[in-house]
C-alpha positions in Angstrom: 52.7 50.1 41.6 52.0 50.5 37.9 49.9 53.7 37.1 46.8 50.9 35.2 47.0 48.5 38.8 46.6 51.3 40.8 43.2 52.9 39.3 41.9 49.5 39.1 42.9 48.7 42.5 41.6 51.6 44.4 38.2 51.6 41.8 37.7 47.8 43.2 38.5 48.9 46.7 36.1 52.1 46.5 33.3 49.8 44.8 33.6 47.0 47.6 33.3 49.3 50.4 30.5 51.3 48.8 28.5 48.0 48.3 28.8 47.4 52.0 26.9 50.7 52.5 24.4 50.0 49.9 23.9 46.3 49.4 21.0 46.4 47.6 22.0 48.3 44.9 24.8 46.1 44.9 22.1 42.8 44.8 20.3 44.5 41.5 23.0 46.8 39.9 26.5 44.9 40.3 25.1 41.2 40.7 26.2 40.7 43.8 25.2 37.8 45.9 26.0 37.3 49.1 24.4 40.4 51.1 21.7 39.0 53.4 20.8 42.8 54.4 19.0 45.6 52.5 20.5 49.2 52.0 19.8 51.6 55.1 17.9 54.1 53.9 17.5 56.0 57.1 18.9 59.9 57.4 21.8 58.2 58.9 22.7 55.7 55.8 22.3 58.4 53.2 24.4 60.7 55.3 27.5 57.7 55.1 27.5 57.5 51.9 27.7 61.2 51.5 30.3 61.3 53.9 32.0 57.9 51.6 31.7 59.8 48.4 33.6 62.9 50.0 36.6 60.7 50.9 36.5 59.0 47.9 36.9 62.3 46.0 40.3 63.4 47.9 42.0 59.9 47.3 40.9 60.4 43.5 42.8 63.7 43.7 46.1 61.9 44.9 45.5 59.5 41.9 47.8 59.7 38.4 46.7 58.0 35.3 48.9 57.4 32.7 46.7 56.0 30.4 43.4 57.3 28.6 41.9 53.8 30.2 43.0 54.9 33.7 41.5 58.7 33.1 38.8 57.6 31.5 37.9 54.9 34.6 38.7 57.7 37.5 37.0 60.7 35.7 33.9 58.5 36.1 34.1 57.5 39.4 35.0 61.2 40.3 31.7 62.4 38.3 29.9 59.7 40.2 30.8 60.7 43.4 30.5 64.5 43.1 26.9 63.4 42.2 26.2 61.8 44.9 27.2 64.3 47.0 25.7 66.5 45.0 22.1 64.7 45.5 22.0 64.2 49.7 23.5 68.1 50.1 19.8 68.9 48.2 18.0 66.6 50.5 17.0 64.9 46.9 18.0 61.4 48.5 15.7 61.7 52.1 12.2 62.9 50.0 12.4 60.0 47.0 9.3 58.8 46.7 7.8 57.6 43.3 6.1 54.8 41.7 8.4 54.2 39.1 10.6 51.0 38.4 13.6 52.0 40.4 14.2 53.8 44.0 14.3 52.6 47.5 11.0 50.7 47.9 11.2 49.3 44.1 14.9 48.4 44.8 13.8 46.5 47.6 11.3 44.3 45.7 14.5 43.4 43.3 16.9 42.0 45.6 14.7 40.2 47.4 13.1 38.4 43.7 17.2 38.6 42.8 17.5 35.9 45.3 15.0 33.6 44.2 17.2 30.4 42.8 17.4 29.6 39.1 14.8 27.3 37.5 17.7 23.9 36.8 19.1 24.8 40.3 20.9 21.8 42.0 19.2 20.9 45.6 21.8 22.5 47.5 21.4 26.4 45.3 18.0 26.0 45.7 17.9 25.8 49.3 20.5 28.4 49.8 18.7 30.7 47.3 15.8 30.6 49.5 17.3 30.9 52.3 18.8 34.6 50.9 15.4 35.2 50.8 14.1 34.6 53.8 16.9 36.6 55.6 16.3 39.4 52.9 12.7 39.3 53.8 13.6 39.6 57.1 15.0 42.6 56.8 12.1 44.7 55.2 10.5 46.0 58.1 14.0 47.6 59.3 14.5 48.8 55.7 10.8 50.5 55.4 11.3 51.9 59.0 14.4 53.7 58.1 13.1 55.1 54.6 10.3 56.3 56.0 12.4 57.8 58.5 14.2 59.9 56.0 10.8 61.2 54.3 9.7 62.3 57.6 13.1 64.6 58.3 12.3 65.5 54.7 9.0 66.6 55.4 10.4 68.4 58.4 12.2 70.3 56.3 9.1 71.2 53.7 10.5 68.6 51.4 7.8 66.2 50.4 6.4 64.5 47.3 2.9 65.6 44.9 0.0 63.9 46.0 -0.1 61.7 43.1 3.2 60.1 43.9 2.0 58.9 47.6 -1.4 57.9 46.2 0.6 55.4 44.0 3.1 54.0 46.4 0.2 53.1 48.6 -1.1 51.2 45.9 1.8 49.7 44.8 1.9 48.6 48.5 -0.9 46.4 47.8 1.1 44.7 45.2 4.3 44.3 47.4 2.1 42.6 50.1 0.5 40.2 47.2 4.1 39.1 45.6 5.2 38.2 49.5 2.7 36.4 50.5 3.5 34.3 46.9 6.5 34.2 47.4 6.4 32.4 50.4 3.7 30.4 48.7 6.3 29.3 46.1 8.7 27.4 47.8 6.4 24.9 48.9 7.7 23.0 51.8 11.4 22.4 53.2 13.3 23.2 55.9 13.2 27.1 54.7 9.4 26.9 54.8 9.0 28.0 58.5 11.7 30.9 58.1 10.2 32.0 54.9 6.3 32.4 56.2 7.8 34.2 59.3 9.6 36.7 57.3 6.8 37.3 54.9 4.2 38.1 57.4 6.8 40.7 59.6 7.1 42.0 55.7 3.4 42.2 55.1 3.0 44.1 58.1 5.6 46.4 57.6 4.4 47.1 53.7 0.7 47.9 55.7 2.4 50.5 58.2 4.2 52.4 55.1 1.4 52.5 53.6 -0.9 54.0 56.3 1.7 56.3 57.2 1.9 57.7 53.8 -1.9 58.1 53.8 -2.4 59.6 57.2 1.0 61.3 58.0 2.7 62.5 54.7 0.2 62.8 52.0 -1.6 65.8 53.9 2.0 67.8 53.8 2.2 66.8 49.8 3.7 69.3 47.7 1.3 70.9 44.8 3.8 71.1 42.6 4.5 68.2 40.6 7.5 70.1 38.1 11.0 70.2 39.6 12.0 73.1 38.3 15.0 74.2 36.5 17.6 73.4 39.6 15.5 70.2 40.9 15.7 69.5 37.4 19.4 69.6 37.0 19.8 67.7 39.7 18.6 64.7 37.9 19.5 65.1 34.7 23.0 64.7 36.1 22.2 61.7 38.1 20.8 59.2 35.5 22.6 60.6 32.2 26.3 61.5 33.9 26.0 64.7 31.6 24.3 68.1 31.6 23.1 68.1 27.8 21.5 71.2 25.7 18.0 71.3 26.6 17.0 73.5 24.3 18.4 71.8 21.4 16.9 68.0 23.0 13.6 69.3 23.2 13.6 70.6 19.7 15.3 67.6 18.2 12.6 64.9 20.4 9.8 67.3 19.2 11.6 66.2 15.3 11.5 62.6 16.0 7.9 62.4 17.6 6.8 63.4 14.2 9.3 61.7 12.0 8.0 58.0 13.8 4.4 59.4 13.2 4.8 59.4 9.3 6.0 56.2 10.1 3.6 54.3 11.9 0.9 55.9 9.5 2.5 54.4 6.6 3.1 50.9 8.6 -0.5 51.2 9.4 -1.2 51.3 5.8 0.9 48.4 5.0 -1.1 46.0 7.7 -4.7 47.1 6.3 -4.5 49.3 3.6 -7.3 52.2 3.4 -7.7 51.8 7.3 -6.9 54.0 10.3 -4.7 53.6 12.8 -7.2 52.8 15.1 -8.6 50.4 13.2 -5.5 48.7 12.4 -5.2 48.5 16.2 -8.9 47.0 16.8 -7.7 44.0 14.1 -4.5 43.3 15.9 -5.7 43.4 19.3 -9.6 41.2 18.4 -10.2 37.9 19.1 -8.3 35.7 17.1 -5.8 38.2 15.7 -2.6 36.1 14.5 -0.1 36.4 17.8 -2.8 36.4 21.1 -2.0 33.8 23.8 -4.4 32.7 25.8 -2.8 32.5 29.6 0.1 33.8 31.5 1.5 30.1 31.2 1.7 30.3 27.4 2.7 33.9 27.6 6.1 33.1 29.5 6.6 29.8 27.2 6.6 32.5 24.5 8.6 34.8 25.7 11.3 32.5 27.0 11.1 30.7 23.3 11.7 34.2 21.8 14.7 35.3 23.8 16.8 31.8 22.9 15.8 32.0 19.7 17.0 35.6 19.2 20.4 34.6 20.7 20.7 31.7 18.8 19.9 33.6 15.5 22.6 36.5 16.3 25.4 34.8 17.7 28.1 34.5 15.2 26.9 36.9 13.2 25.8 40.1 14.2 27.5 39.4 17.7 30.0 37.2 19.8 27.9 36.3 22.7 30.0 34.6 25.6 28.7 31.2 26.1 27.3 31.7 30.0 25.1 34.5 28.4 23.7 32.2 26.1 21.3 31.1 29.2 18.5 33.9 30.0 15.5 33.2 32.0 11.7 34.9 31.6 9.8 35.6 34.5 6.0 36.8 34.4 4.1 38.7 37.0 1.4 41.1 37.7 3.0 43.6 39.8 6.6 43.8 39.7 7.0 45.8 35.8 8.6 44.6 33.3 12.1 45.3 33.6 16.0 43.0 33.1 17.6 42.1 36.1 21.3 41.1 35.4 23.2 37.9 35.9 25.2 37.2 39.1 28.8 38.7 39.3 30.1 34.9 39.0 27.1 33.6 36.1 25.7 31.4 38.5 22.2 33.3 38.7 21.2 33.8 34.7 20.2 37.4 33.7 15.9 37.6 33.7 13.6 38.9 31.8 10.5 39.9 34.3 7.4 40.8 32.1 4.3 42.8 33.8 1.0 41.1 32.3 -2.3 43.2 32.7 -4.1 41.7 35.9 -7.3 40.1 35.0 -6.7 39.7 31.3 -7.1 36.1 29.5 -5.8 37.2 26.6 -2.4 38.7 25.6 -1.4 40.2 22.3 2.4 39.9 21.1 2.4 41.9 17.8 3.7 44.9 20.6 6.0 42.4 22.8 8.8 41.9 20.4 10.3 45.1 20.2 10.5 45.0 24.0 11.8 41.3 24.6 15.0 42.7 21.8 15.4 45.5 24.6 15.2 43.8 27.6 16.9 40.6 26.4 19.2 40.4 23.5 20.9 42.3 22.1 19.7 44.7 24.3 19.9 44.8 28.4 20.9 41.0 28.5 24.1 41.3 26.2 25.6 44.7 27.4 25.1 44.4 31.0 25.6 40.3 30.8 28.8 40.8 28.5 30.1 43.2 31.5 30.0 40.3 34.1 31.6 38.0 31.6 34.0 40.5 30.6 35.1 42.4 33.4 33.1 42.2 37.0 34.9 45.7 37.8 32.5 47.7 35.0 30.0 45.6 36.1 30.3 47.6 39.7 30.2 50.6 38.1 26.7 50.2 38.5 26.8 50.7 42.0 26.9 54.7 41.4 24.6 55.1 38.6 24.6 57.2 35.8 24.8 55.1 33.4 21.3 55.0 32.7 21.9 56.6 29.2 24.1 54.5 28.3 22.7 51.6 29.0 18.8 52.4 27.9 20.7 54.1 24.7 21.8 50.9 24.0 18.9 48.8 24.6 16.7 51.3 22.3 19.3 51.1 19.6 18.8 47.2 20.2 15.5 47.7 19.2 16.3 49.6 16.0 19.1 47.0 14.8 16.2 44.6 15.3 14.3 46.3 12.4 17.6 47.4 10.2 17.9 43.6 10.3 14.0 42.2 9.3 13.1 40.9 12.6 9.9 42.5 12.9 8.3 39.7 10.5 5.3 38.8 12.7 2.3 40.9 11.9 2.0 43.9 13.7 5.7 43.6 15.0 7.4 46.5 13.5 4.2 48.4 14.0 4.7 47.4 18.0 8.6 48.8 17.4 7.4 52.2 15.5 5.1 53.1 18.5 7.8 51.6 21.2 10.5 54.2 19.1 7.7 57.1 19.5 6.7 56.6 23.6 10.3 57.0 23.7 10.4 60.8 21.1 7.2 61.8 23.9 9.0 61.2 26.7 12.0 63.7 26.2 9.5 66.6 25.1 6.9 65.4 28.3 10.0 65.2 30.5 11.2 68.4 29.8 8.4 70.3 29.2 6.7 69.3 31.5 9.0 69.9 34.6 10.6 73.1 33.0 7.3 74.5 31.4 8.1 75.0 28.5 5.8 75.5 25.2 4.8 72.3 23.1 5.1 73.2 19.0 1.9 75.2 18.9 3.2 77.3 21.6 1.1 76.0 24.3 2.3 75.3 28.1 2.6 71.7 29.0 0.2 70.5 31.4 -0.4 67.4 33.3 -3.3 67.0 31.5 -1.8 67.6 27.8 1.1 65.0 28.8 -1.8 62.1 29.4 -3.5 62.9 25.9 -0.4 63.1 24.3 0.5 59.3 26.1 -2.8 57.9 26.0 -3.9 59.2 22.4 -0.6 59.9 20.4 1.5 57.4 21.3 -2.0 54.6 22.2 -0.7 54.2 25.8 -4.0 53.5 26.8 -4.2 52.0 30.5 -0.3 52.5 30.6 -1.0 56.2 30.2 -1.3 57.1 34.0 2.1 55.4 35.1 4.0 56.8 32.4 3.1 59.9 33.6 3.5 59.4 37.0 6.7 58.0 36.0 8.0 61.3 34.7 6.5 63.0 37.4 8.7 61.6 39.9 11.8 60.6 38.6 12.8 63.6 36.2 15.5 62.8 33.8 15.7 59.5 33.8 12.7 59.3 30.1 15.5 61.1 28.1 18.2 58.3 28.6 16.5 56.1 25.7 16.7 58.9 22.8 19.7 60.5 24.2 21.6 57.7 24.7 20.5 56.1 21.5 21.4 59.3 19.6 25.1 59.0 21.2 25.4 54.9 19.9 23.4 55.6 16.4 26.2 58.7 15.5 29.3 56.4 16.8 28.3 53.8 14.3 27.8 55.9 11.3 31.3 57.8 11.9 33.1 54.4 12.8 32.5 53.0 9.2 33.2 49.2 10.6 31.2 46.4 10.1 28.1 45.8 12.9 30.1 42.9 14.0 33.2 44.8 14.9 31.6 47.9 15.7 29.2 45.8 18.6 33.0 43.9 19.7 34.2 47.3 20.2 31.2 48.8 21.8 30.7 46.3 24.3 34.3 46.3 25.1 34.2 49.7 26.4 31.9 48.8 29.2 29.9 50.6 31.4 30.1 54.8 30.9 28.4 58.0 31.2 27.1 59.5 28.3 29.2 62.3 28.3 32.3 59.6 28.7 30.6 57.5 26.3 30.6 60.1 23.6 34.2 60.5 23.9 35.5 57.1 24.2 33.5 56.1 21.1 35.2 59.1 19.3 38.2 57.4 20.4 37.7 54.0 19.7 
């Protein structure tokens, strides 16, 4: 067997069986479609895929390849799994619990919505995709038992989140339970109707025990601390960016950009209303009757699903080649679920989405901020790379399966929103503004992430506290109501804030050194698929 068939034959045979051991992430990472079950998070399904990733790192040892492809593809599958490893030997796998937008209990949530059948779905799709989730709902209560299993054995062991993590979860509980019982509300009669209600309400009552547990049981063991520390921290670093990077040097250079992109914004600001504020430049794009506010969720997802097809029509050909089954993208709003990309089906059959988190309660909705986001999440952001890697190549696209390529990915997306400005998008009023302060939440998170969880000092020398991260999100950077889960989001999922800068640093220098055209440089990039940052940075050295 050729030295190329055999990496790519034993990287599809490792990345098939690992999806059997963790079908969800295969549902919401890889695309896949058929699983019916969710991932066992019990002590027992983390300890098999441990005890996977172990054998998967001898057979990689027995592996030659003869090609800087072949190296390049079993270097990161060897990273991947020493990672893994890596994170269950520090019992960092049985105590995850945060109220951010991915881990167990959020990952749970996505394949279940994953499932949910395409708008123009054919009678037959329809009822199958609603069948899947039915039998995913199903499921939940086993799922919730066994994770809460493993935060118990955690706690056994002293291992158990801040207080402020649990607090959240139990909350977010509340908004699990709502999107079920919808949900099931949604299909609106059939044969799957009976199935559906049964599973929601066995899922409603599971979501209600978690969430007393965590009250009653855990929350009184919670851990004071809310930093990681340096060899928590390390931990993490290495499981979203693939990389260990200079931390010292990061911090410095995101301290640089938080206030390069405030001489920005200040000089947007002046641009909008000249003599004003920024404040009051805020007050005039956010008041009643302010060019851009809608006035329902209904109107809200008309305009974000007109805003994604436009974008691809207005950038294919020219900027980009985009495949013709990415050309379809669907927007989804809610209240609950955050506002994240979830990527096409392995085969195309389910279209990537765009699910946008409106502010419960609110009759109005300002887009002057939205655009900078929809470029990220859609295209040419999230929606072309991860898209392009289903089209292209379905083996990158399982690459997903072990993480770390958060940087990236994010890199890209954030870059996305750059190129968005490089080429005069932002025409609307307010838009680039919106981008400028999107571009600086993303400077304050490297320097709260890091400084926050390895205490170091801010620029006037101070120690970072909880409470100087929320000013900094909630005054700085006008986070507002967002303020609180940003923080908590940092809080408890170290690492993951710095893929955006770090990874859009890594894509930003490869274009400047390449010299090509945007055209061929984006052909190029997206060819290389789905990388660590560390492998990322090299291959686009290559390239």
């Amino acid at each position: 067997m050729a030295a190329a068939d055999q990496a790519d034959r034993f990287a599809d045979e490792l990345l098939a069986a690992y999806a059997v051991l963790d079908p969800t992430s295969a549902v919401v990472e890889a695309g896949a479609k058929e699983p019916e079950r969710l991932t066992d998070y019990s002590p027992a399904g983390h300890q098999a895929r441990a005890d996977f990733a172990a054998a998967g790192l001898r057979k990689i040892g027995a592996l030659a390849a003869e090609s800087e492809r072949d190296r390049r593809l079993l270097d990161h599958l060897g990273e991947r799994l020493e990672s893994l490893i890596e994170f269950h030997d520090s019992g960092e796998d049985l105590r995850e619990l945060h109220a951010a937008a991915t881990g167990p209990l959020q990952m749970i949530r996505q394949a279940i919505d994953a499932a949910v059948p395409a708008g123009d779905a054919d009678a037959a799709d329809r009822e199958a995709g609603w069948a899947l989730v039915a039998e995913r709902l199903a499921d939940v209560p086993r799922a919730l038992a066994g994770y809460a299993e493993s935060l118990a054995l955690a706690a056994d062991r002293g291992q158990v989140a801040a207080a402020r993590q649990i607090d959240l979860v139990v909350v977010r509980c509340d908004g699990w339970i709502a999107d079920t019982e919808q949900l099931a509300a949604a299909y609106a009669g059939g044969p799957q109707q009976a199935a559906l209600n049964v599973a929601a309400t066995d899922a409603v009552t599971a979501y209600q025990r978690l969430a007393s547990w965590l009250s009653t049981d855990l929350k009184p063991k919670a851990n004071p601390s809310e930093g990681f520390g340096p060899d928590r921290y390390a931990i993490w670093l290495r499981k979203f960016l693939g990389v260990r990077p200079d931390l010292a040097e990061l911090y410095a250079w995101g301290w640089d950009e938080v206030e390069a992109i405030e001489a920005q914004l200040r000089a947007e600001a002046a641009v909008i209303l000249p003599g004003a504020g920024l404040g009051e430049v805020l007050d005039h794009l956010d008041g009643p009757g302010s060019p851009g506010m809608i006035g329902s969720p209904a109107e809200f997802a008309d305009w974000l699903q007109g805003v994604l097809e436009r974008t691809v029509s207005e950038l294919d050909g020219t900027h980009f080649d985009i495949p013709e089954p990415l050309r379809r993208i669907e927007s989804r709003v809610t209240t609950s679920a955050g506002t994240m990309y979830i990527g096409p089906s392995a085969d195309l059959t389910r279209p990537g989405r765009v699910w946008w988190q409106l502010p419960e309660g609110d009759t109005e909705f300002a887009t002057w901020y939205a655009y900078t986001t929809v470029y990220h999440e859609g295209v040419p952001g999230h929606h072309l790379q991860i898209g392009y890697e289903s089209w292209r190549n379905p083996l990158g696209q399982r690459l997903n399966l072990l993480g770390g390529l958060s940087a990236g990915q994010e890199g890209w997306a954030l870059y996305a929103e750059r190129l968005m400005d490089e080429l005069g998008f932002y025409t609307q009023p307010g838009a680039r503004l919106g981008h400028l302060f999107a571009q600086l939440l993303r400077a304050a998170r490297v320097v709260i992430d890091i400084g926050l969880h390895l205490e170091l000092p801010d620029r006037e020398g101070r120690r970072w506290t909880a409470d100087a991260a929320y000013d900094m999100l909630a005054n700085r950077c006008q986070q507002g109501g967002y303020a609180s889960a940003e923080l908590a989001r940092y809080l408890g999922r170290p690492a993951q804030a710095l893929a955006y800068k770090a990874g859009e640093r890594v894509w930003l220098d490869a274009r400047a050194a390449s010299g090509l055209p945007s055209r061929e440089f984006h052909r190029r990039a997206l060819d290389l698929g789905s990388l660590g940052l560390g492998q990322l940075a090299a291959a686009l050295r290559q390239d």
